[in-house]
N, C-alpha and C positions, 0 to 999 in steps of 0.2 A: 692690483693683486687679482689672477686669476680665479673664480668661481670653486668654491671646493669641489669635486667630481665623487656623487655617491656612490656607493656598492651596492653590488646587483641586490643583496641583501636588504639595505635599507630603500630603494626602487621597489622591488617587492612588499614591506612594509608599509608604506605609502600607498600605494597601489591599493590595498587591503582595506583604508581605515584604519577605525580603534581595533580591525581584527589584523591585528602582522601579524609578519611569519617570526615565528618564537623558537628556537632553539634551547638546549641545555647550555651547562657550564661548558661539557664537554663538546659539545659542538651537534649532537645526539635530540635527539627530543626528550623534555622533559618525561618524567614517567607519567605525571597525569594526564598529560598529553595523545602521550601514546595510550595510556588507559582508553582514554575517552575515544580514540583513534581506531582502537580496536572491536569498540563496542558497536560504533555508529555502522564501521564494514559489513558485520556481523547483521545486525541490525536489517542494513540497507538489500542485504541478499536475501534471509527471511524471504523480505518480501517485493522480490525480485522487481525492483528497482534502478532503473540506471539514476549513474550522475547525473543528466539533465534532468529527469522527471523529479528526481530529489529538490534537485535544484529551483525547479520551476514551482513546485509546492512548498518551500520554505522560504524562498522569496532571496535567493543569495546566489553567486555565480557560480557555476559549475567549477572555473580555478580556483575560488574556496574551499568546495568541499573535496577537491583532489586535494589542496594541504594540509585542511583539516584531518584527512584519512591517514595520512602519510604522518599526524604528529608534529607539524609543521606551523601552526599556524593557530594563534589566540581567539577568542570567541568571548563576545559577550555571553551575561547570562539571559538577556533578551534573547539574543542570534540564538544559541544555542536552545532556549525554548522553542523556539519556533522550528528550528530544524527536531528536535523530538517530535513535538505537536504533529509534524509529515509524516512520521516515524509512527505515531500509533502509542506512543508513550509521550517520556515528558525530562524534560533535561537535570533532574534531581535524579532520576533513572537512568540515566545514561553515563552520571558522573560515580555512580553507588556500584558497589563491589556484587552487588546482590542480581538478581535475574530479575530481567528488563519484562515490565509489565505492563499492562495496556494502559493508558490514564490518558489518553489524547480527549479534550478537551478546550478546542481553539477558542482561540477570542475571537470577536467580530459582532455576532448576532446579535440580537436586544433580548428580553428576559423574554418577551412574545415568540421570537423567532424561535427559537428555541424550542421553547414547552409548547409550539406546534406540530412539531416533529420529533418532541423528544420522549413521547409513551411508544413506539412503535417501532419494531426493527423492520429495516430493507435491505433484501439481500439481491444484490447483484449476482446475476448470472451467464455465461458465456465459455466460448473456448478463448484460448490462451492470446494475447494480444488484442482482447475484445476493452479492453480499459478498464478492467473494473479496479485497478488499485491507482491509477491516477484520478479515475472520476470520481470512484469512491469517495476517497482521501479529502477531494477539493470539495465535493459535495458534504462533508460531515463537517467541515471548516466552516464551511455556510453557515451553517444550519448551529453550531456549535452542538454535536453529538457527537458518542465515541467512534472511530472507524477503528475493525479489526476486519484479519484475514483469517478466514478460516484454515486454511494451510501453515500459517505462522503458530495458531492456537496448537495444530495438530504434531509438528516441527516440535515445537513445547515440549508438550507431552511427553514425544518420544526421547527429546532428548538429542535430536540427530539432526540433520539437514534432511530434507525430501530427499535429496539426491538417495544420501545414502539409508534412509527408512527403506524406497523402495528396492533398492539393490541388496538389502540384508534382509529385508521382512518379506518383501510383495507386497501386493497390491491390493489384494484381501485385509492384510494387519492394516495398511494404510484406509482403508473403506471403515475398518472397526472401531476406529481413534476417530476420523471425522464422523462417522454417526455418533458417537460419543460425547466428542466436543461441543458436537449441534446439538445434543439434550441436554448438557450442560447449560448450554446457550437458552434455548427456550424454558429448561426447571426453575434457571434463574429470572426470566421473564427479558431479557437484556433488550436495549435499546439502541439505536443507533444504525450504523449502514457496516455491512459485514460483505467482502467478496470472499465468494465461495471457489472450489474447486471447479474445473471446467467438465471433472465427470462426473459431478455429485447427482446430475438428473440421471445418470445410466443405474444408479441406486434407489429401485422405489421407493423402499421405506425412508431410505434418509431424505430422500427426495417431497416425501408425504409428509414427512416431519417438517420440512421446511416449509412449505407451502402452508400448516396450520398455524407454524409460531411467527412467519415471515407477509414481510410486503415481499412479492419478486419481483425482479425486473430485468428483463433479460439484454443487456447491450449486444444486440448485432449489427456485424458488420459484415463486409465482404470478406471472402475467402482470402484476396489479394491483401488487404488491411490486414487481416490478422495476422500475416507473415509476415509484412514488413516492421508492423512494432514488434514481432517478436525477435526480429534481427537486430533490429534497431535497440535492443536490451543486448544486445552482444550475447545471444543465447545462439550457436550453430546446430544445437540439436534438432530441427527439425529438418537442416539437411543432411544432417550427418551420416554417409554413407547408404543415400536412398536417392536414388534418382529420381523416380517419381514421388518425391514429396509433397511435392504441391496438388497433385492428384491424389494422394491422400486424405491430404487437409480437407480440399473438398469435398471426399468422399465420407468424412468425418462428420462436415457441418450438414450435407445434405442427411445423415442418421441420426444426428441427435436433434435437429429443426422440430420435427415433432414434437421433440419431448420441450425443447424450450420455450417450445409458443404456447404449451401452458400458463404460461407465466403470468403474474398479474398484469405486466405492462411489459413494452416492449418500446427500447430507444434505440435509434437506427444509429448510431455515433458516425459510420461511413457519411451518411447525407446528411448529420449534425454538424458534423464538427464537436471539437472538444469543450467549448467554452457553454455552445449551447447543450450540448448535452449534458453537462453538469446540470445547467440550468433544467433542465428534464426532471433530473433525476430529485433534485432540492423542491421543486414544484410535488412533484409526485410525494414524497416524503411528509411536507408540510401538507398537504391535503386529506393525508393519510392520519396523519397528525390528529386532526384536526375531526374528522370522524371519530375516531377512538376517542378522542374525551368527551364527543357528546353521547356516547355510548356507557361512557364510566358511571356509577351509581355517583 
């Protein structure tokens, strides 16, 4: 008797693990599915994210979390914490009808690891494709502290996507919400590793704010790096309909250079690389750490 021959369905399945692709009765995705499906897209743009860095930070394949989006596809409750944990929240959040809130708190670290880095926030600083929400992310995983985006807080807030905050409010309402968010941030005393906006240093005060309640640390890179992660997120807007955009970009980092070598520290990610510059930035954290409680009464 010849071999039974599967379907591409259950090939797919297999393929997967305990995570298959799941279908409805009707052939549809389930609704929780698609709930959860919906949340994580949402979720994942916030905080402008592609599928591989998702991927890379949850520790699962990029073809997962295409089927996972799509409603396609089962998830432990393991898998699915850990992909919150990326995410800045926590997979009880992600499956709850209510509005998705920060609780990211990874495993890994030891109780020391931790409570050496865990009286103290650091905020990463930079223009757009400087890393600060991959490094971030990986480096709060470390460390086991919260990682939040200050853009994602402010997005909150409003209610809206950045996109469309700044196309209905400006750029003013937008400046008013993150100075806000940020004293929210510091009234509460908050801990952890937070990326900020890339023009939050063009804003003194908010700028002065952060530098009293913050470790900074500003990730640069080359001009050329910052536009190819920013392509590389499938974001076109920085060419879109600008010839010289890349003389731009330039002429951007060469203006704000000043304001960001204020910083407390400064990690070169271009002549790091990714893995050590996490390492940077965990180093820098826990040392920070680690001052602050010998300073606590």
């Amino acid at each position: 008797m010849p071999p039974r021959q599967t379907s591409p369905r259950e090939r797919a399945g297999q393929s997967q693990g305990p995570e298959a692709v799941a279908d409805g009765a009707d052939g549809g995705a389930s609704p929780i599915l698609a709930h959860l499906a919906g949340r994580l897209r949402r979720r994942r743009q916030e905080l402008a994210l592609t599928l591989r860095e998702l991927a890379e930070l949850a520790g699962v394949s990029e073809r997962f979390l295409v089927l996972l989006e799509s409603g396609r596809a089962n998830v432990s409750v393991v898998r699915l914490e850990d992909i919150g944990r990326a995410l800045g929240t926590s997979a009880a959040a992600l499956l709850s009808a209510g509005e998705l809130v920060e609780e990211h708190a990874p495993r890994g670290p030891s109780q020391g690891e931790a409570g050496a880095a865990g009286g103290v926030l650091v905020a990463l600083l930079g223009l757009r494709g400087a890393g600060k929400t991959t490094i971030g992310g990986r480096a709060a995983g470390r460390l086991g502290v919260p990682f939040l985006e200050l853009d994602g807080l402010v997005a909150a807030r409003a209610g809206m996507s950045l996109g469309a905050l700044f196309e209905i409010h400006g750029n003013a309402y937008y400046r008013r919400l993150e100075r806000e968010e940020l004293g929210r941030l510091a009234d509460a005393r908050a801990r952890g590793i937070v990326a900020t906006g890339g023009g939050l240093v063009t804003d003194p005060a908010t700028f002065e704010r952060l530098r009293r309640c913050a470790v900074t640390v500003w990730l640069r890179a080359k001009p050329e790096d910052h536009w190819r992660r920013v392509v590389e997120q499938g974001d076109a807007r920085p060419m879109a309909n600008r010839a010289d955009a890349m003389k731009e970009l330039r002429a951007l980092f060469q203006a704000r250079r000043a304001l960001y070598e204020q910083a407390d520290f400064v990690v070169d990610t271009s002549a790091l690389g990714l893995a050590r510059s996490v390492d940077r930035v965990v180093k820098i954290a826990r040392e920070a750490g680690r001052r602050d409680a010998t300073r606590s009464p």
